[in-house]
N, C-alpha and C positions, 0 to 999 in steps of 0.2 A: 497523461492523457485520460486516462482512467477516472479521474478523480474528477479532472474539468468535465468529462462527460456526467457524472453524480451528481457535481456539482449544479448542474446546467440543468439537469432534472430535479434535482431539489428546490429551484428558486423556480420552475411552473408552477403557478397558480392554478391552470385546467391542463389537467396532460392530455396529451397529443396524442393519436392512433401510433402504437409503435414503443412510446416508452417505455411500456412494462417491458417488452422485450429486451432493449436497449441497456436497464435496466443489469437482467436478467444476464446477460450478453457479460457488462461489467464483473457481477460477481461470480460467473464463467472464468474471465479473464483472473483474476485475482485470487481464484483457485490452483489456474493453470500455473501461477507464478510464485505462487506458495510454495506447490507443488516439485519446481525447479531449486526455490531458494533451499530447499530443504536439503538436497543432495551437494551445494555448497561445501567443500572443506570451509571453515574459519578461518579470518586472515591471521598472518603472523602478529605475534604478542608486541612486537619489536619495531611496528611501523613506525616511522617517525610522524605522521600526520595522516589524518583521512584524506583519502582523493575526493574528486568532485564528486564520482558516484555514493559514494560512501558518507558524505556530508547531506548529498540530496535523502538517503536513507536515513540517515539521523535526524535530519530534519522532519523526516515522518512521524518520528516515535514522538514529537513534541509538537507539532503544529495541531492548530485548532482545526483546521480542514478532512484532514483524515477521520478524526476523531468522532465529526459530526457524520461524515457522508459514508462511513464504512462502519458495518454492524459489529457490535464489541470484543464479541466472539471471534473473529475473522482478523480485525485488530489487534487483537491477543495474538493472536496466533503468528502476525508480522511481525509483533512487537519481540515475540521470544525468539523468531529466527531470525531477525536481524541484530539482537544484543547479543547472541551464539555468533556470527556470524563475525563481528567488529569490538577490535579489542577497546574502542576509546571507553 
């Protein structure tokens, strides 16, 4: 949801009273969730396949969407706690 909301703000041509906030709000969010991923144990080495969650997060580290609508630094930072995080 995060992302559609970046998303949706990145293709305004005139932004609107409130984006910046909205914005703002987003990379709030993404902090707050960093923040959580962090205190994550690792999954087990032994899984047999990623679950759905765990595929949608992998999907992160390789899709073009993220990459554009989330500042590099902050990307990074997903990108090293979720390959910590999943043994694939």
């Amino acid at each position: 949801m995060i992302l559609e909301n970046l998303e949706e703000l990145s293709l305004t041509l005139i932004p609107s009273p409130g984006d910046a906030e909205i914005r703002h709000g987003c990379e709030r969010a993404m902090t707050a969730i960093l923040s959580v991923l962090t205190k994550i144990q690792p999954a087990e080495a032994d899984a047999a396949s990623p679950s759905g969650e765990e595929q949608i997060a992998l999907a992160w580290l390789v899709g073009e969407m993220p990459r554009k609508l989330v500042d590099s630094e902050r990307f990074a930072c997903f990108q090293f706690v979720i390959n910590r995080l999943l043994p694939y």
